[in-house]
C-alpha positions in Angstrom: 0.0 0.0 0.0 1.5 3.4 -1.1 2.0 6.3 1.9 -0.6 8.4 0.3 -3.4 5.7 0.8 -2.3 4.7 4.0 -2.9 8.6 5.6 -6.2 8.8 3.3 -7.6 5.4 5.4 -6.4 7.0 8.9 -8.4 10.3 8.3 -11.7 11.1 10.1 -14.6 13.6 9.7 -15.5 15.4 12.3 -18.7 17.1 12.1 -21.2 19.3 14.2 -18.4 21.1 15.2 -19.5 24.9 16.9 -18.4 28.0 15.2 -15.9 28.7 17.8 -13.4 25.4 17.6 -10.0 26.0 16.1 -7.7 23.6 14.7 -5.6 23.9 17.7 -8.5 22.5 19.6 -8.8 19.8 17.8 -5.3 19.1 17.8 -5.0 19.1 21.2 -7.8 17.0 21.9 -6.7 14.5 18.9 -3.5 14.3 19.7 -4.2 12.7 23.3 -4.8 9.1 21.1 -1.8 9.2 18.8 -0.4 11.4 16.0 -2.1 13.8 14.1 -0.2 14.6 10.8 -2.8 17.6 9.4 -6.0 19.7 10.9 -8.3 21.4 8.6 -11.5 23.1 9.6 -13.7 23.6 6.4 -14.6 27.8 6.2 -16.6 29.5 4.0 -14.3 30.8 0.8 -15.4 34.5 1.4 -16.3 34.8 5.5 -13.7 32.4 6.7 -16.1 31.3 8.9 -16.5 27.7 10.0 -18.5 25.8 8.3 -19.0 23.4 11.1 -17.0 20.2 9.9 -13.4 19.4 9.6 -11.1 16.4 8.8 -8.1 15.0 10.9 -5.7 13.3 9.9 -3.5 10.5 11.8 -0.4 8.8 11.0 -1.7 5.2 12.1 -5.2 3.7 10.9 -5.1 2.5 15.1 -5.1 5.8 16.6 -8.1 7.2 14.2 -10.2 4.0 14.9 -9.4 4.7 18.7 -10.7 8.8 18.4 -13.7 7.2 16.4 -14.5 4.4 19.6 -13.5 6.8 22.4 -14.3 10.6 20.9 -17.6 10.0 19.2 -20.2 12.3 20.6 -17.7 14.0 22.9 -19.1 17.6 23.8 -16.5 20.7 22.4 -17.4 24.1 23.3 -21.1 23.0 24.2 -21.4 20.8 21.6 -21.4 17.3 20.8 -18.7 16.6 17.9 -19.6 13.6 15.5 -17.2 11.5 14.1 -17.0 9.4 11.1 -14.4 7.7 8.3 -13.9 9.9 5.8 -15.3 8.4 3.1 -13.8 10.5 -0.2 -15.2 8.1 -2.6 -18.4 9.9 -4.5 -19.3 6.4 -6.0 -19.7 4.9 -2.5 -21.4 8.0 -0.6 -24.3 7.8 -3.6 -24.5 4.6 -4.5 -27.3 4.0 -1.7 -25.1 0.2 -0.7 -25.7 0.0 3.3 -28.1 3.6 3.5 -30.8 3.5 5.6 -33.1 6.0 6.4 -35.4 6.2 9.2 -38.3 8.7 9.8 -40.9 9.4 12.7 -38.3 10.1 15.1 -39.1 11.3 18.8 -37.9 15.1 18.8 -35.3 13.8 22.0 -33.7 11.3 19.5 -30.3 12.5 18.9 -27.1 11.4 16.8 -25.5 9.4 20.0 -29.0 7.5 20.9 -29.3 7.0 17.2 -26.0 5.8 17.2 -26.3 3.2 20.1 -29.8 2.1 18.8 -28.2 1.1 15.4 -24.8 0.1 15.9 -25.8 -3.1 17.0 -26.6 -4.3 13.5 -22.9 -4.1 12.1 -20.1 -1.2 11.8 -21.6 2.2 10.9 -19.6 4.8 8.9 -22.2 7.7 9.4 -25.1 8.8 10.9 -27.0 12.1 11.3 -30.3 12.7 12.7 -31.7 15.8 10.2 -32.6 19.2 12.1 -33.4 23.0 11.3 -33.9 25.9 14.0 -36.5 24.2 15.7 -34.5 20.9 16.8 -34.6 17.4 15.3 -36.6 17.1 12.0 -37.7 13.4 13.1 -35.9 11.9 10.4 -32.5 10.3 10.2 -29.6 8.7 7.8 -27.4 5.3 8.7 -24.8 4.2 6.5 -23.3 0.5 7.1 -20.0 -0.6 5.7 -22.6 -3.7 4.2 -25.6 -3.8 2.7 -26.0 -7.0 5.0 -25.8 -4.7 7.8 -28.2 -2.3 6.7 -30.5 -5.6 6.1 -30.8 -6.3 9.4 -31.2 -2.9 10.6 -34.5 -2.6 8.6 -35.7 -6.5 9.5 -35.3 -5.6 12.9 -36.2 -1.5 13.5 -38.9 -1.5 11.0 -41.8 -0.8 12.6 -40.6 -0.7 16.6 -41.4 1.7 19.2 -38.8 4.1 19.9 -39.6 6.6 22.7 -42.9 6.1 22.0 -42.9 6.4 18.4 -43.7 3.7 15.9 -40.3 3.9 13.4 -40.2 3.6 9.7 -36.7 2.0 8.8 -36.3 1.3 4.8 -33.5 1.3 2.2 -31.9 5.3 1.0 -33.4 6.1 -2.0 -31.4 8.8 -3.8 -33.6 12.0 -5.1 -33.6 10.7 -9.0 -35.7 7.3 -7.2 -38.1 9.4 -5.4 -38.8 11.7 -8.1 -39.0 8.6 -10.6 -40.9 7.1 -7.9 -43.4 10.1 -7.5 -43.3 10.2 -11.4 -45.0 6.8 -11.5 -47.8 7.4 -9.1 -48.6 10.8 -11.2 -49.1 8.4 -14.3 -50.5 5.2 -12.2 -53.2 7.7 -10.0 -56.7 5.9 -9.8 -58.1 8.5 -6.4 -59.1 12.0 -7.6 -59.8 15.3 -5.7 -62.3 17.7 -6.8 -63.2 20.8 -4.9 -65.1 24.4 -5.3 -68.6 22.5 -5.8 -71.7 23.9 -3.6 -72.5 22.9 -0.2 -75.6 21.0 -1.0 -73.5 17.9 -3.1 -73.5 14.8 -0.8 -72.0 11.4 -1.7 -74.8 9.9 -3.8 -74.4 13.1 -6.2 -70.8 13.0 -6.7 -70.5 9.5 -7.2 -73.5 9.8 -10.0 -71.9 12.6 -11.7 -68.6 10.6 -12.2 -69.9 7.3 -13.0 -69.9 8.3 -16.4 -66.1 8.2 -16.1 -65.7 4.6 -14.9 -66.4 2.2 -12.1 -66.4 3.9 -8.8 -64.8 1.8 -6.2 -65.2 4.7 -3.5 -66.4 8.7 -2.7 -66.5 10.8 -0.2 -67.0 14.3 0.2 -65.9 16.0 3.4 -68.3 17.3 6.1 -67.8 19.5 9.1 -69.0 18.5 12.8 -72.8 19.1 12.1 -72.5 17.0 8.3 -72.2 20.2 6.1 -70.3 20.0 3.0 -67.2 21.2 3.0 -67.3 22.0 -0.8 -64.3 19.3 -1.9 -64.8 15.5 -1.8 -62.6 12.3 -3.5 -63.1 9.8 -5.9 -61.6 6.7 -5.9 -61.8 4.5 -9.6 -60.6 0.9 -10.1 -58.6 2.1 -13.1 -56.1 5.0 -14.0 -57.7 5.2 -17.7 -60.9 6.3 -15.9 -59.6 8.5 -13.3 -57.4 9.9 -15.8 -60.5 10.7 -18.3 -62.5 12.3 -14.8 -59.5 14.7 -15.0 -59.1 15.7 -18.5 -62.6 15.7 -19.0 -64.0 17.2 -16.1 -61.5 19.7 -14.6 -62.5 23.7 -14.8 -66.0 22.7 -16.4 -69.2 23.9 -14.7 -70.3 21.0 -11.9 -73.3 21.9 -9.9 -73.9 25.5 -10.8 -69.9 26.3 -10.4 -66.7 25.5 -11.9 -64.4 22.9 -9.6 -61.6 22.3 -10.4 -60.6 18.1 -10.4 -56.8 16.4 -10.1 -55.2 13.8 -8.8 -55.3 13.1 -5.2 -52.0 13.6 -3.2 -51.0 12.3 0.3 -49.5 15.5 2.3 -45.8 13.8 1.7 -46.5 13.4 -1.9 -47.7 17.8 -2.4 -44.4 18.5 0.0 -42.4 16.7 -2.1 -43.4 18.0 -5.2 -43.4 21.4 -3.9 -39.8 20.7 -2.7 -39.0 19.9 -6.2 -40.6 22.8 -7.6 -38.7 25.1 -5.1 -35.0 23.6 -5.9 -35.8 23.8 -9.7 -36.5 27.4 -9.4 -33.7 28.0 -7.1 -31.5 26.5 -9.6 -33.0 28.8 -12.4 -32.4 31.6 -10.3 -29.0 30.8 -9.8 -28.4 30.4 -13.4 -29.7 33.2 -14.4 -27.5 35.4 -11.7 -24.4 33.3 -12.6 -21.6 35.6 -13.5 -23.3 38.9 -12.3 -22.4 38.8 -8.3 -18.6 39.7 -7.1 -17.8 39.6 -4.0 -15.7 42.7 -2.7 -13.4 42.2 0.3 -11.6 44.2 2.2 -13.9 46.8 2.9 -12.7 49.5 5.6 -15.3 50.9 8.1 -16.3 53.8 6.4 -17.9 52.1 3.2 -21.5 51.7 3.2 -23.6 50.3 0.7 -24.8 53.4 -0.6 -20.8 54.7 -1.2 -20.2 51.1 -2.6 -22.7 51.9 -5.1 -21.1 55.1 -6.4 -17.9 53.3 -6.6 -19.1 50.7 -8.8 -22.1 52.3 -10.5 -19.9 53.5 -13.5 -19.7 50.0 -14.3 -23.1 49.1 -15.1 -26.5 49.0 -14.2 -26.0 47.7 -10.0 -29.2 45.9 -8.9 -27.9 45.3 -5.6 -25.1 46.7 -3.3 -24.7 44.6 -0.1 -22.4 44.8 2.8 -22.4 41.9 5.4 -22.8 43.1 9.3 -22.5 42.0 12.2 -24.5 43.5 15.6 -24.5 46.6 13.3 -21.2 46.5 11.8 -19.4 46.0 8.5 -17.9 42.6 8.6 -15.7 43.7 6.1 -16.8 42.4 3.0 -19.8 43.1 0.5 -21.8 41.4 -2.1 -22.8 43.4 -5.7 -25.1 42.6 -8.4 -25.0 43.7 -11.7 -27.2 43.1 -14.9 -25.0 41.8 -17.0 -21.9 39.1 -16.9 -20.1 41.5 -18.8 -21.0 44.8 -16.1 -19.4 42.4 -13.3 -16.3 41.4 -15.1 -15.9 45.0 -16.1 -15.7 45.7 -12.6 -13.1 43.2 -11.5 -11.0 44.1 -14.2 -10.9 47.6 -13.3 -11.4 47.7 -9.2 -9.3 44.5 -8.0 -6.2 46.2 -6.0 -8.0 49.7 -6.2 -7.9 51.8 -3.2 -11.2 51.9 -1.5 -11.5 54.5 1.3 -8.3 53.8 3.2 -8.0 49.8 2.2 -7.1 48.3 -1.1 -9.9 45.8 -1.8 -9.8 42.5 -3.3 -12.3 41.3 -5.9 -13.7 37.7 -6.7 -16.6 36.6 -8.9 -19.5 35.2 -6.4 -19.7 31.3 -7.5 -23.1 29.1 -6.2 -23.1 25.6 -6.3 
């Protein structure tokens, strides 16, 4: 085995790390299980802030397995760090061999519980519970060095109480599967929704209005506590051809005195997902559509503010959008521009990079998004 490979199979992730842990920390604390050749907190190209992960790397494959059996979950600066091999190979991270993912979490489920819980089913090489800014998201990822592992995980968790909470434990599917998968049920759909007719349509109505369609297997339209129509119902046919003909046929026409409008009918997972979907597509668009027109300016002094960072780049071209970053109030330093055309921006780095600013020479790079 060459050198290289050797350090590459002796390196760890170490993840949830707070904002205020240095490399020295984690030096000093790494160091206690054997030797740490290199340090490197991950930071944000343009803040140099933290982005809350960082990799170690040890001379001996030994002493990283030790910090993985000894360190894991260990609390730095109020937090609890999570450690994992780092696993550079894209191939294996996607592939979905030995993912699990588990949902319907109890909030109080954390990364170490979900650890202990799991681990007993072979040897892990990451998990995470999912949160946002209000705490756990109630869902989680496992990823097991086998898919033999990851078998047994779902044969035995699928379906179990956990705090309380009845788990779902099944196989990762990567976002191409679900969206195939959602695909499928939009072309396979048999149960309608139809809504916007009057208050006075009960069952019996509904299902002989769309009997015409196809054989009904099921309807119901929705009531309130004292049986009132709530003005949108379902309809469930034993084939997609006739739900399918409902749709096209029915939808926007005139139904009781009004028109309704008539679609598939989603589960609440299926509309977030799509809506999800949606969102990221129109985020990408966005991001295409701004690519090239955002620098970033840096090394702003004090006395720039957005409105004098205008000026100084307005002769450039047309500036949508002059942004400096603060903090509690104060420039951080650095600023964002937008201009309206890939050609405006580039203008402007070819002419203001290493220009005096105020009292500060300032240093110019083209904004990049993933």
């Amino acid at each position: 085995m060459d050198v290289d490979a050797k350090y590459r199979q002796a390196s760890l992730y170490v993840g949830d790390l707070a904002p205020d842990v240095t490399e020295n920390m984690l030096f000093m604390k790494f160091s206690t299980v054997g030797t740490v050749l290199s340090i490197r907190i991950c930071r944000d190209l343009a803040t140099r802030c933290s982005l809350g992960y960082a990799y170690v790397n040890f001379l001996n494959v030994g002493d990283a397995q030790k910090a993985l059996d000894t360190m894991n979950f260990d609390v730095m600066q109020g937090k609890p760090i999570r450690l994992m091999w780092s696993q550079r190979d894209a191939y294996l991270r996607k592939s979905g061999i030995g993912n699990v993912f588990i949902k319907n979490l109890d909030k109080s489920i954390d990364n170490k519980t979900l650890y202990e819980h799991f681990s007993v089913f072979g040897k892990i090489l990451s998990s995470k519970v999912m949160y946002d800014d209000q705490g756990s998201m109630g869902y989680a990822f496992v990823h097991y060095q086998s898919q033999a592992a990851a078998d047994r995980a779902i044969d035995e968790m699928n379906g179990k109480l956990l705090k309380d909470f009845r788990i779902f434990v099944g196989p990762f599917k990567n976002r191409r599967d679900r969206e195939a998968e959602l695909q499928n049920k939009a072309n396979e759909f048999t149960n309608i929704y139809i809504k916007n007719f009057g208050d006075d349509v009960d069952d019996e109505k509904l299902r002989e209005f769309f009997s015409h369609y196809g054989k009904i297997v099921s309807v119901k339209v929705m009531t309130d506590s004292s049986g009132k129509s709530k003005g949108f119902g379902f309809v469930s046919f034993d084939t997609h051809e006739a739900a399918k003909r409902a749709v096209d046929i029915v939808n926007g026409r005139e139904l009781f005195g009004q028109p309704v409008f008539v679609g598939r009918a989603q589960k609440k997972a299926e509309r977030q997902a799509e809506l999800k979907q949606l969102f990221e597509q129109r985020r990408q668009e966005t991001v295409w559509r701004f690519r090239g027109l955002k620098i970033y300016v840096k090394n702003l002094d004090d006395s720039i503010d957005e409105e004098k960072l205008r000026r100084a780049f307005s002769p450039f071209g047309s500036v949508i959008r002059a942004k400096i970053m603060q903090e509690q109030g104060r420039s951080r330093g650095f600023g964002l521009i937008c201009f309206s055309s890939p050609e405006e921006a580039a203008r402007a780095m070819a002419e203001m990079n290493g220009r005096m600013l105020g009292s500060q020479t300032i240093n110019i790079a083209l904004a990049q998004r993933a």
